[in-house]
C-alpha positions, 0 to 999 in steps of 0.5 A: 149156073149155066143160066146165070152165066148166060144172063150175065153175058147177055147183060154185059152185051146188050149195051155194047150192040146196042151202041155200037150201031152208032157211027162218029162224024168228023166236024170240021178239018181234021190233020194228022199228027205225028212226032218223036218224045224223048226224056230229058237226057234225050233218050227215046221213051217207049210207051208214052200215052198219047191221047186226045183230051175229053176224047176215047182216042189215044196211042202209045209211042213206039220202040224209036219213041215215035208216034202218030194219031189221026183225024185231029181236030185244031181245036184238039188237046193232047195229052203225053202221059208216063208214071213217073213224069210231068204230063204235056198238053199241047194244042193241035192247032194246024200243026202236023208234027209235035215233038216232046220232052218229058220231064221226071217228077215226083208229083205230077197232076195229070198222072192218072188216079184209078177210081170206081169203074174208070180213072181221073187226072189227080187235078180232077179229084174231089175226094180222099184218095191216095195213090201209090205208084208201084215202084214206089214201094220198098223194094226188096224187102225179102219175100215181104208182103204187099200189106208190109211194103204198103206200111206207112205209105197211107195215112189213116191206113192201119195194118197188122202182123208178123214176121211170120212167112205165114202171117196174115194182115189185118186192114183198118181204115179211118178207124174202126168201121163196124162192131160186129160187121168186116172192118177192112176195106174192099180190095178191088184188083183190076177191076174185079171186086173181092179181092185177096191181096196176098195172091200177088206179086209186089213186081205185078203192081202198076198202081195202089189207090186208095179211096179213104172216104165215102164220096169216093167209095159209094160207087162201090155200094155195100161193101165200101164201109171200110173204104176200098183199094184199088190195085192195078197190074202192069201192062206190057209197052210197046216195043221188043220183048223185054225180059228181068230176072229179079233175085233176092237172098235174105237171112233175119235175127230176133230183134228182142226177146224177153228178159227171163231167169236163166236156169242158174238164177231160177234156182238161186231164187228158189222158184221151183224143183232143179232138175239139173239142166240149162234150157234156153226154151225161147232160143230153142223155139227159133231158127238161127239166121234161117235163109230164104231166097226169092226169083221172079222172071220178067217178059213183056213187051209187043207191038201196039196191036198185041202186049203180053206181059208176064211174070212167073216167081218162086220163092222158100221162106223159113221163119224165125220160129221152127216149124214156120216155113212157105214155099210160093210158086205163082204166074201171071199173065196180062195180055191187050189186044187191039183191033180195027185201028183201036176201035175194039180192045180185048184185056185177059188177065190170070194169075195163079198162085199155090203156096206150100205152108209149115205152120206146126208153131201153135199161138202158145208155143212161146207162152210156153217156154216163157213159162217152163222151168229152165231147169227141165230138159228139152230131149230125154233119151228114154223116150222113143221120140227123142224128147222130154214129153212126159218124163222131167218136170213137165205134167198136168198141164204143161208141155215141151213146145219143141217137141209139140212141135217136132212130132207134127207134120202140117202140110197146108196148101193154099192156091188162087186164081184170079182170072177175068177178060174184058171187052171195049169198044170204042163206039164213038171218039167220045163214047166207049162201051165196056164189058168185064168177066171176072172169076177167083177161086182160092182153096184151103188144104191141109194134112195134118199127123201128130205122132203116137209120142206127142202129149195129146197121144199119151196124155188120150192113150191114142196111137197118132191123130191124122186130119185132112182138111178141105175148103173152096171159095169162088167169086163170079163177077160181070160189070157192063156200063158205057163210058162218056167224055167230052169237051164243050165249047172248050170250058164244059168237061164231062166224064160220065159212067153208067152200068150194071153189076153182078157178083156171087160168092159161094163156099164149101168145106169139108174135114175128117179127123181119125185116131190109132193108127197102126202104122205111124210112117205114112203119116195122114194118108192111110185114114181108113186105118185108124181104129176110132173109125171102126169105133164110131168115134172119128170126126167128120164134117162138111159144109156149103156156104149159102150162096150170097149174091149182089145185083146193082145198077150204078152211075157217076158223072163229074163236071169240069168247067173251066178246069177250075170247078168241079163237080162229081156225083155217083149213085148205086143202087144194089140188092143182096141176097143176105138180108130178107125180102123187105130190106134187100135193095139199098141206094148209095149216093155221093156228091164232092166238088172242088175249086182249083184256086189255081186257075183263077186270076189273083192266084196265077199272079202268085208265081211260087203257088203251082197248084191249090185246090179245095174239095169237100164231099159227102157220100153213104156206104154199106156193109154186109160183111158178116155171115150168111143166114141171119135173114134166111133160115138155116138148118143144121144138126143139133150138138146133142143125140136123143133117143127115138122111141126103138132106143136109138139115138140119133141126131135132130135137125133144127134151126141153126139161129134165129131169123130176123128177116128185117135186118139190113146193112150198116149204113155209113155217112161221111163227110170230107174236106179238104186241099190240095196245094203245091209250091214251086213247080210243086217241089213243095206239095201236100194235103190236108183232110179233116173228115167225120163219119157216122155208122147207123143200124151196127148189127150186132147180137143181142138176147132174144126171148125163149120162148118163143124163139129156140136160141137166146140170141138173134142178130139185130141192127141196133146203135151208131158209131161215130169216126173223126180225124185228120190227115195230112202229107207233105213232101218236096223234091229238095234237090232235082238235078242231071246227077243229084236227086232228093225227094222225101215226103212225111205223112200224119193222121189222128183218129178218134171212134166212139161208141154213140149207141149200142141200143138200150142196156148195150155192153160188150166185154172183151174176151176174159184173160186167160188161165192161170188166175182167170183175172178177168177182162179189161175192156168194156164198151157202153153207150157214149165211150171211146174205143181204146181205153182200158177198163181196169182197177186203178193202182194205188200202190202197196201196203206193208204186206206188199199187198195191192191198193187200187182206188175204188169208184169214189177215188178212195185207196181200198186193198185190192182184195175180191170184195173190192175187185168188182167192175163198179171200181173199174176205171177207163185209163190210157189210150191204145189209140195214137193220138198222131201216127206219122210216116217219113219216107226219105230217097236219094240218088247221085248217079247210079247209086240209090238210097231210101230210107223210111220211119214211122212212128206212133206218138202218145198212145199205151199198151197193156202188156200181158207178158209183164203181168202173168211173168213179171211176178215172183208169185208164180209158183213153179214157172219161169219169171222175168228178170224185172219180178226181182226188179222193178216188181220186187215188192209185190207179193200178191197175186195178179190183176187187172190193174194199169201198173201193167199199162204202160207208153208204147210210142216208138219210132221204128226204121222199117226199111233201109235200102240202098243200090247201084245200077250197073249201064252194061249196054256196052259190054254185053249185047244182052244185058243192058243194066244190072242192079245190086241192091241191100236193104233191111227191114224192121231195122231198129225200134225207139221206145220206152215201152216196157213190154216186148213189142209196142207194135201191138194190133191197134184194129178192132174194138180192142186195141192195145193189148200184148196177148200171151196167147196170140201169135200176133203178140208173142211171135218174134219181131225180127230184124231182116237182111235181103241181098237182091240182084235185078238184071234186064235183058 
């Protein structure tokens, strides 16, 4: 390791003292320039950029909103730049004094859009990227996610998940983008790839940007499949150390439950024993208004030598469900330094954050109570527990979900760090050579005891179960490239990049399980005590990941002439460590260009168009996201023991899976266009981007033959997927003046992804439904179908007896009985796909009081709900049923199936998040407060829609979509409506 890292550090400097010989000339007469910038109340700004376009050479204003730069050229262009407001060019000309005014501006041009290795004015951009301010994300959504704050901010972006404090967040983008490869984009924060966006703070984020098609993510090589998002953290301006306290107090309810028999209408129906109790088991799964609080403290500030900022928060979350809580406790620290009249800029950056997780609710604690007998008690004092285990009405396979609960103890720790330091140097005022070290580290423990009482003790006569659990991942990254920009002759603009990049990953794990145990108060920490130990039976395991590496050489140039034609190209070529000696080394290219309509003649004359750009780009990208070892052989023990000639019996060793040493990557190619247009000095703005894509070489498992290979399957590149889709965003500012503002923006996209090839006799099913009945599985992917239809029998109604009728494959009404429920009388049917999504975000302010407001919506899409077909029947003998199985089911009198009478509309307009605030100016009351913010918001407010399920926000990623599983807590864990109080007060 000490070796890799001294080659690595010898390749990030070998460019840099390589160029740094090189020395600037100044050509011709060159002045100082110096002024005041101010906003438009003519109120001094702090911070502003200013810097010399086409050029490394750049400043920032300082506390009294002054400036100054040196050695200026007449010919010269600068540039003031601020998020949140209209950049300024002015030409230098002889002049030694500018002064400006910025103006505030929902859209702005020359803000800068971050891409692969460096960044582009937005006028600039030639291919689908959407950017995200991070103060435009929702603010005070209660402890909410990054991945909830971005919901409905990108159009095309898919994310799943819960209420749930502990919830994960699945990413999908332009539709599915692989079969059995990763289907999320690359995260890239700061630069370093890799990254986990659930290690950060909301209040960290300075920009999101997000490159949705492959001529923007082919930079990035074999990870950019599912696209990539670049996250950047804030950095410190210039001027005295500002500090902000952020506060926020939060309380949430169920949103909707299910409809089920209460225990007195479960007896009147005669469904089962009365054992002469009223359990509401849904309501006693959940927290009555749980609470949960959240403090982050800000400091920032310095001179334009030295920024530090940083950020240290804390917060205690306790979910809808019992057993569901985290605590967070994290840091960050981003610091700048600059040397030798700015010519050498060093960047450090660390964050590390631990989180504390109570995770004892299991994804069938809500299957349960759905199911119980209302009739059955939750406690039973005859139990030394407490609680009904074993005693009233619950056997065989059956359990009290509380008391599953309440007699565990989970104590999981996840913690990150995610650290890197960067060196620039600035060789020429037109070239700068840049070096970056990354390292990220995330840990998993957890320490887990179930008590003597619980089901599975007395269901295995054991006394307690304790398990410690343990896993470790590190990622190493070093990039090194040079960095051009120059203006020519003043129409000719280059931005070249070119570099070199290292990357390894490398894991490990480890876990022990041991049962009774003498002594049940100390929990999982005495695990030598528990005599399975003794017995040779206790669980252990542990395990290393192969190490993965990736090297790659990459380069992007893009052309600019007349600031009316654009051209951008990038190039990477880059060697994996997974695939095996013959396919390791892949090249990723893209071209784009784009026509800034706007700069020519007969379109300036036309003075309500303030922008109109066309772009067009096609790019390749990889993807290796899938498990080590396919192309490597791997060795581990085999599940079975066999005796040695002495009458042992011991463990063989043989190869963990078959090796296919030509597998490669899947290979995406993309196309893009599309336009950018802005109308009255872009009050009105927006774009538009068709795009289609093309997946080859899908790696996917497939039977292989025994003998002569020792496993039944191997994993191959086989078959193509194909994407197409459209996206479209438009916004305005409709009112923008001293006291009154306005701005909304609405966002649309359609995908489509279809299966071309899966190879010759290529299926996949999905998982089948789960016990009771065992009905099956309602999907299925052949060559040539589209992913989101169901595939399940037809309904065709009743007969007399309230027996099922389906049509079989010829269109004829059969009864559903087994001869005829068989795959060649399924039909596809439905769409778990929106046919259009749509986002509507709304801000106001008069004065100092603040209002936003955003919807979302999906239009024309079905989901098949589990949760009516397994409780919406009265056949269920001895379990709880929903009220509409004496309703709207009331005449079926069959046993479930996989039919579409259980498919159903899910489109729905949701109101995800409603804010509202009012600033406080205390400058003149206090010395130390300049400004107090009180702010309320609610999230997941209010959902419209005629589904007939629970939630029709079911998970839409993956080849599956659509379904509300009764087994999955992403299904049936309670969708819930949020309260935050939130106070933000600087110093």
């Amino acid at each position: 390791m000490k070796k890799l890292r001294k080659r690595a550090l010898y390749h990030i400097l070998a460019p840099i003292f390589a160029f740094f010989t090189l020395i600037s000339t100044a050509q011709g007469q060159t002045n100082n320039i110096s002024g005041t910038i101010k906003d438009e109340d003519g109120e001094v700004m702090i911070g502003v950029s200013v810097t010399v376009k086409g050029e490394q050479k750049t400043t920032v204003s300082d506390r009294e909103g002054n400036y100054a730069i040196s050695n200026i050229q007449p010919t010269d262009v600068l540039v003031f730049s601020l998020i949140g407001y209209q950049t300024v060019e002015e030409l230098a000309g002889d002049r030694s004094e500018i002064n400006i005014q910025l103006v505030s501006s929902f859209i702005d041009l020359g803000e800068t859009v971050v891409i692969g290795y460096g960044s582009l004015e937005k006028r600039q951009v030639t291919s689908s990227i959407t950017s995200i301010r991070g103060d435009k994300l929702t603010s005070g959504l209660g402890g909410a996610t990054i991945a909830t704050a971005l919901r409905g901010k990108v159009p095309g972006l898919m994310i799943d998940g819960t209420s749930s404090p502990n919830a994960g967040n699945s990413f999908q983008l332009r539709g599915v983008a692989s079969v059995n490869a990763g289907q999320g984009p690359l995260v890239v924060i700061d630069g370093i790839p890799g990254g986990d966006i659930r290690a950060l703070s909301q209040e960290d984020i300075e920009t999101i940007d997000v490159l949705k098609d492959a001529s923007a993510g082919a930079i990035y090589g074999t990870r950019a499949a599912g696209g990539v998002i670049l996250i950047t953290t804030k950095q410190a301006k210039v001027g005295d150390v500002k500090v902000q306290y952020s506060g926020e107090f939060s309380t949430e309810q169920v949103r909707k439950r299910p409809d089920l028999l209460t225990s007195s209408e479960y007896v009147m129906y005669g469904l089962g024993q009365d054992y002469g109790y009223d359990t509401d088991w849904y309501s006693a799964l959940t927290n009555d208004r749980p609470f949960s609080h959240r403090q982050v403290l800000n400091i920032s500030g310095g001179s334009p030598n030295a920024l530090i900022y940083t950020t240290f928060s804390t917060q205690d979350q306790k979910g809808i469900v019992i057993g569901d809580g985290r605590k967070d406790y994290a840091g960050r620290m981003n610091s700048k330094f600059s040397l030798f009249d700015n010519k050498v800029e060093i960047q450090a950056r660390a964050e590390y954050r631990q989180a504390q997780r109570d995770q004892r609710n299991g994804s069938g604690s809500f299957n349960a109570a759905m199911m119980l007998n209302p009739t059955i008690p939750i406690y039973n004092d005859a139990n030394e527990s407490g609680y009904n285990v074993r005693e009233i009405g619950i056997s065989g396979t059956s359990y009290n979900p509380v008391a599953d609960i309440m007699l565990k103890t989970y104590d999981g720790k996840d913690s990150w760090l995610l650290s890197d330091v960067s060196l620039n140097i600035n060789l020429t005022d037109n070239l700068s050579a840049k070096g970056t070290v990354g390292y990220q580290e995330s840990k998993w423990q957890l320490y887990r005891y179930t008590s003597p009482h619980h089901k599975s003790s007395v269901d295995n006569a054991r006394r307690g179960e304790g398990y410690h659990g343990f896993s470790k991942d590190n990622r190493f990254s070093a990039d090194a490239y040079l960095n051009y920009k120059k203006i020519f002759q003043e129409n000719h603009h280059v931005d070249a990049v070119a570099g070199y990049s290292y990357w390894e990953g490398n894991g490990e794990s480890f876990n022990m399980t041991n049962y009774n145990f003498t002594i049940e108060g100390v929990g999982p920490w005495n695990m030598e005590d528990g005599t399975w130990l003794s017995d040779g039976r206790a669980g252990m395991a542990s395990q290393k990941d192969p190490r993965e590496r990736l090297l790659s050489l990459f380069g992007r140039v893009n052309y600019t002439f007349k600031n009316r034609y654009i051209l951008s190209g990038s190039y990477r070529r880059e060697g994996s460590s997974k695939f095996g000696p013959n396919h390791r080394w892949g090249n990723f290219w893209a071209v784009s260009g784009g026509w800034r309509l706007i700069e020519e003649d007969f379109i300036k004359d036309l003075p309500f168009i303030s922008d109109l750009k066309l772009r067009a780009g096609y790019g390749v990208t990889g993807n290796n996201s899938f498990g080590n070892g396919y192309a490597t052989r791997m060795y581990s023990p085999d599940s079975q023991m066999y005796p040695t000639p002495t009458g042992e019996w011991i463990y063989a060793y043989g190869p963990q899976r078959n090796v296919n040493s030509n597998l490669k990557w899947e290979e995406k190619g993309e196309f893009n266009a599309g336009v950018d247009f802005g109308f009255w000095n872009n009050r009105l703005f927006g774009k538009f981007d068709i795009y289609q894509r093309r997946v080859k070489d899908l790696l996917f498992q497939t039977d292989a033959p025994t003998p002569p290979m020792t496993h039944t399957t191997i994993m191959r590149n086989v078959g193509t997927l194909q994407n197409k889709g459209w996206e479209f965003e438009l916004g305005g500012e409709i009112v923008r003046n001293k006291d009154w503002n306005y701005n909304t923006i609405a966002r649309f996209s359609h995908n489509t992804s279809k299966i071309l090839d899966l190879g010759e006799d290529g299926v996949i099913d999905m998982d089948a439904f789960p016990s009771p009945g065992n009905p099956g599985r309602a999907g299925r992917l052949l060559n040539g179908s589209t992913i989101g239809q169901f595939f399940v029998f037809k309904y065709a109604g009743l007969d007399e007896n309230g027996k099922w009728l389906i049509h079989d494959q010829n269109g004829e009404i059969v009864p559903g009985t087994s001869e005829n429920l068989i795959n060649d009388n399924k039909h596809y049917v439905g769409n778990a796909i929106p046919k259009l999504t749509v986002s509507w975000d709304h801000n106001l302010s008069y004065k100092q009081f603040d209002f936003s407001a955003s919807l979302r919506s999906y239009i024309n899409y079905d989901a098949f709900s589990q949760v009516n077909m397994y409780y919406g029947l009265r056949t269920q003998s001895q379990f709880n049923v929903l009220k509409e199985a004496f309703d709207r089911y009331a005449a079926v009198n069959d046993e479930k199936i996989l039919s579409d009478v259980f498919i159903s509309d899910a489109s729905f307009v949701a109101l995800d998040a409603v804010s509202a605030g009012y600033t406080f100016d205390l400058k003149k009351y206090t010395p130390y407060i300049s400004k107090a913010r009180l702010y309320f918001t609610s999230r997941d407010l209010l959902v419209l829609t005629s589904y007939k399920g629970i939630n029709p926000e079911v998970s839409l990623n993956g080849l599956f979509p659509g379904f509300e599983q009764i087994n999955s807590t992403a299904s049936m864990y309670p969708q819930t409506r949020r309260f935050t109080l939130g106070v933000q007060l600087t110093f």
